[in-house]
Structure formats: structure tokens, C-alpha cells
C-alpha positions as CSV (number, residue, x, y, z in Angstrom):
1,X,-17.8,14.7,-44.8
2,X,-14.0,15.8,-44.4
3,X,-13.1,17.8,-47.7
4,X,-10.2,15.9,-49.9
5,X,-7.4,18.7,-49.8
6,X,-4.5,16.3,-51.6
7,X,-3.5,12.9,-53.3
8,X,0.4,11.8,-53.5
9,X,1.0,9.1,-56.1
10,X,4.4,7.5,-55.9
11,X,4.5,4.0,-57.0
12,X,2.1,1.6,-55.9
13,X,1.7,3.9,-52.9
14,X,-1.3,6.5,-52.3
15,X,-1.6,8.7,-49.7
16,X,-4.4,11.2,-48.6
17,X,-4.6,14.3,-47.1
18,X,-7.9,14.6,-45.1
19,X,-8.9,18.4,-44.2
20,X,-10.0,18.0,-40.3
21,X,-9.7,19.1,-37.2
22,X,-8.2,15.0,-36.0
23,X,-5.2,15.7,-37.6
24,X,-4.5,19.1,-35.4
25,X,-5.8,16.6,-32.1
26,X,-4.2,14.1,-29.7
27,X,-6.4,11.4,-28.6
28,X,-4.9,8.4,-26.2
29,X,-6.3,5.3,-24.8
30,X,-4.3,3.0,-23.4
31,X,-3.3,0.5,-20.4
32,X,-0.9,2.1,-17.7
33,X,1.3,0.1,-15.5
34,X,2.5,1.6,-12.1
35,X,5.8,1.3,-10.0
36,X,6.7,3.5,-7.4
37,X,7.4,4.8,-4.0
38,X,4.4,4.5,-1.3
39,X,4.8,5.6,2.3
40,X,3.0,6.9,5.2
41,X,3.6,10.2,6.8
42,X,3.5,9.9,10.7
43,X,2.8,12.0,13.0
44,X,6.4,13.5,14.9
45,X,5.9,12.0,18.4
46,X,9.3,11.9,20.5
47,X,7.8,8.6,22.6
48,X,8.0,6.4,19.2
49,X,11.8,4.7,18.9
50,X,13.0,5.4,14.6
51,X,13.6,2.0,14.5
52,X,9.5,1.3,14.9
53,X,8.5,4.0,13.1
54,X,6.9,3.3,9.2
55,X,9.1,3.5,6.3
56,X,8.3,3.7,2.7
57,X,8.1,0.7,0.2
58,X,7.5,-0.1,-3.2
59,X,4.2,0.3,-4.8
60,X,2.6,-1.1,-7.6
61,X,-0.4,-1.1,-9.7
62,X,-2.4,-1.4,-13.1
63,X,-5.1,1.2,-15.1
64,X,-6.4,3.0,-18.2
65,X,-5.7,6.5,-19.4
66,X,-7.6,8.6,-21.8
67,X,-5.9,11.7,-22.8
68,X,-7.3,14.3,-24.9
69,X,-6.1,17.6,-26.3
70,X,-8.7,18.9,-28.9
71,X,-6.5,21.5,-30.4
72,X,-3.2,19.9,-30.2
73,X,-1.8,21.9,-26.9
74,X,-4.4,22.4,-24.4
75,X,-6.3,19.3,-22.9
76,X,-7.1,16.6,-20.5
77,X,-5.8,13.5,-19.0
78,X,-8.5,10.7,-16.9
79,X,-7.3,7.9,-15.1
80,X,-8.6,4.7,-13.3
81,X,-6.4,2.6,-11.7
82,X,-6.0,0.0,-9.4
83,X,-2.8,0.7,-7.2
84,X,-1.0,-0.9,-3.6
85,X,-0.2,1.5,-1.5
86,X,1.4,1.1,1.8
87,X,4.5,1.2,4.5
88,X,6.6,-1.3,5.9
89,X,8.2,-2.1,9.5
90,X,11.0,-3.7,10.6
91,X,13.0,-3.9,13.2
92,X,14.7,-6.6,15.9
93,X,11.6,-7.5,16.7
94,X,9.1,-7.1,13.7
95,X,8.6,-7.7,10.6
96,X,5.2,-6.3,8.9
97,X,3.9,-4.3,5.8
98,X,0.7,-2.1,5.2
99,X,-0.9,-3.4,1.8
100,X,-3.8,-0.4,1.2
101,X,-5.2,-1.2,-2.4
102,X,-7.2,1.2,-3.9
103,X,-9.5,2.2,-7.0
104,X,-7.9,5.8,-7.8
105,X,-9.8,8.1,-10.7
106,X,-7.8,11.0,-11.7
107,X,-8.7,14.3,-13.8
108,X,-6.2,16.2,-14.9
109,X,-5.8,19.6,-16.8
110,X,-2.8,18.6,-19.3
111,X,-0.9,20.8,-21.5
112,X,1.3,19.0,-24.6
113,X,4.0,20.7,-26.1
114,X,5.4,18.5,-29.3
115,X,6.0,14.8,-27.6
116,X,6.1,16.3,-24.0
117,X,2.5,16.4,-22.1
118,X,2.5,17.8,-18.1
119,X,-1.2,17.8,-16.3
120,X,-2.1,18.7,-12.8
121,X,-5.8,18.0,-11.0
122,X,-7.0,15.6,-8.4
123,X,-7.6,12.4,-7.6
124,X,-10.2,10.4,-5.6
125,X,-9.6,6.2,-4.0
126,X,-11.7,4.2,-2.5
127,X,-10.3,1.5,-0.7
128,X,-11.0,-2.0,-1.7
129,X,-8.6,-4.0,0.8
130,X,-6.6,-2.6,3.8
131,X,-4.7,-5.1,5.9
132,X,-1.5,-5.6,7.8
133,X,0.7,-8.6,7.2
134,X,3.1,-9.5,9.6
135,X,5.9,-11.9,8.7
136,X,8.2,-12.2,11.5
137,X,8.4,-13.5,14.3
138,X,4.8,-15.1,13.0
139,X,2.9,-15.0,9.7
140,X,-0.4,-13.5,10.2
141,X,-2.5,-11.0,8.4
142,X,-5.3,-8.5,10.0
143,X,-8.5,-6.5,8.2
144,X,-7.4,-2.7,8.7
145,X,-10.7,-1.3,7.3
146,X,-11.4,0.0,10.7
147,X,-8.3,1.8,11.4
148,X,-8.7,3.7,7.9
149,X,-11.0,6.4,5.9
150,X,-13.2,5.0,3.4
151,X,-11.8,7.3,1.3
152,X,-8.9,9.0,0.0
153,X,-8.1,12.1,-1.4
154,X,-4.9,14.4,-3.3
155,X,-3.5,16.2,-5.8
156,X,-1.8,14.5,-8.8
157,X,0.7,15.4,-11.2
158,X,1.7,13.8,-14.4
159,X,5.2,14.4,-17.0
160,X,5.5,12.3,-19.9
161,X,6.9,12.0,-23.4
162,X,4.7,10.3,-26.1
163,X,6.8,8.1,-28.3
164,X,5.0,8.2,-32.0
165,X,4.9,4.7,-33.7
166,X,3.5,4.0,-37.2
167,X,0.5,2.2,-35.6
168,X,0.4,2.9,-32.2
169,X,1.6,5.1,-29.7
170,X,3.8,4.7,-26.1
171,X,3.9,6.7,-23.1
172,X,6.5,7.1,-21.2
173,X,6.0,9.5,-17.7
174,X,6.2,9.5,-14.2
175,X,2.6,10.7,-11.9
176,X,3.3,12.0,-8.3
177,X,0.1,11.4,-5.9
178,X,0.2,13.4,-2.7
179,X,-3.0,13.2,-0.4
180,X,-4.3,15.9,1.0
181,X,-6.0,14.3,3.7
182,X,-5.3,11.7,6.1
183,X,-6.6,8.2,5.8
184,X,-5.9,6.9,9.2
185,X,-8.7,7.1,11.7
186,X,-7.0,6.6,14.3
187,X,-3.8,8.9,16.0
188,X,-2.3,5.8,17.5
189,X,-1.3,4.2,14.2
């Protein structure tokens, strides 16, 4: 049992000062909502045209993240996330999108000085859907799964700043995901 080290009286109002390690700790749990940036890097190939080549388009997604830091400073960050990833093309002639929706987990070594936290670690996905959609000059949609790895793979990097509340807490950061392998299967993409 925590030793009682203090107690204020002012008023009506009591407050307690508990000796224990929580109140030199950060703990976090909360729900994380993504925007952002999602591309594909192709391969340089002087036979494809710029105008058919892939180009980037906004991606979203939803997850949980625990963060940690036992001591205050020094800690961890784990996510789990659902996020759509993808590219788009268009041009005189077509119109189409890659949706690639993953399950991402995340581990990050964080560090947290005062309301600012930075971690950096790895991530894992494993795709749930991967299709193209084409909207011009038809509406059509085709299954991708054979065209892309079963997996995915990268290093990921998280800034924030935590915004202290009286009964809850809000973080506010950006994450950058860069894989480290290549999903496609196939060269001819």
C-alpha cells in the first residue's frame, strides 16, 4: 500500500498526495484517427508515359495506441490500426484508384520530454482487402490479392505533443510509415 506523504485542506476541498512510482509514469490508451499521404513508389522505366504513371492520394484510417514511459522519459508506444493505403491514376483516358487496407501493428521505442513524445521502431500489415477501382470511362472494381505480398513491412516514426486535461488526456502527432519492402509481386504493375 502506497505511503500517505501529505493532506491539503482548503475549504470543502481535500487533496492527497500518494508516494508512488504512477505519479513519476505516463500511461496512454486511447483511439487514434489517421489522415494522410499514401503512394506507391514505381519503378523508373523510360517506356511508361508520366501521365500513366501512379500518383499519391489521401489515406485514411482508425486504431488504438498504448503508450508507456515507466519513469517519465524513457518508454514505449504500440499501435494497431486499420489504415487505406493506395495510389491513384488518371489521365485522358483513365480514371482508377488502388484501395490496399491493411491491419498495421506498430512497436516503438519512445522518448517524452515534458508534453513532447518522439518513438521510432517497426511496423508489420497484413492485408485485409486489395483492389483496383476504376471509375472512368467504366465503373468496375478487380480483387488485387494476386498482384500483392501478403504482407507488409517498414519503419515508423511518431512526433506528438500530449495535451493534459483534468480528466483525460489528447494527443496530438503526426506518424511517418516507410516500407522497407515491396508489396507488389509483380514488376509490371
Amino acid at each position: 500500500i502506497p505511503e500517505i506523504r501529505q493532506i491539503v485542506e482548503q475549504g470543502d476541498a481535500t487533496a492527497v498526495q500518494i508516494d508512488d512510482d504512477t505519479e513519476n509514469s505516463f500511461q496512454f490508451i486511447g483511439i487514434k484517427a489517421l489522415a494522410g499521404i499514401s503512394s506507391l513508389i514505381e519503378r523508373s522505366d523510360a517506356d511508361i508515359i508520366p501521365e500513366s504513371k501512379v500518383k499519391p492520394r489521401v489515406a485514411f484510417g482508425l486504431g488504438f495506441r498504448y503508450m508507456l514511459f515507466p519513469k517519465n522519459k524513457f518508454g514505449f508506444i504500440i499501435d494497431a490500426e486499420f489504415i487505406r493505403l493506395g495510389a491513384q491514376r488518371k489521365n485522358d483516358i483513365i480514371h482508377s484508384r488502388f484501395d490496399l487496407d491493411y491491419i498495421h501493428f506498430s512497436a516503438l521505442f519512445a522518448v517524452k520530454f515534458s508534453h513532447f513524445y518522439a518513438g521510432v521502431g517497426m511496423y508489420a500489415g497484413i492485408p485485409i482487402a486489395q483492389k483496383s477501382v476504376i471509375t472512368s470511362p467504366y465503373s468496375t472494381a478487380a480483387n488485387l490479392s494476386d498482384i500483392f505480398r501478403k504482407f507488409d513491412m517498414g519503419i515508423a516514426v511518431s512526433l506528438g505533443y500530449i495535451f493534459h486535461f483534468s480528466h483525460f488526456k489528447f494527443l496530438l502527432g503526426m506518424d511517418f510509415k516507410l516500407g522497407i519492402i515491396s508489396i507488389v509481386k509483380q514488376e509490371n504493375l
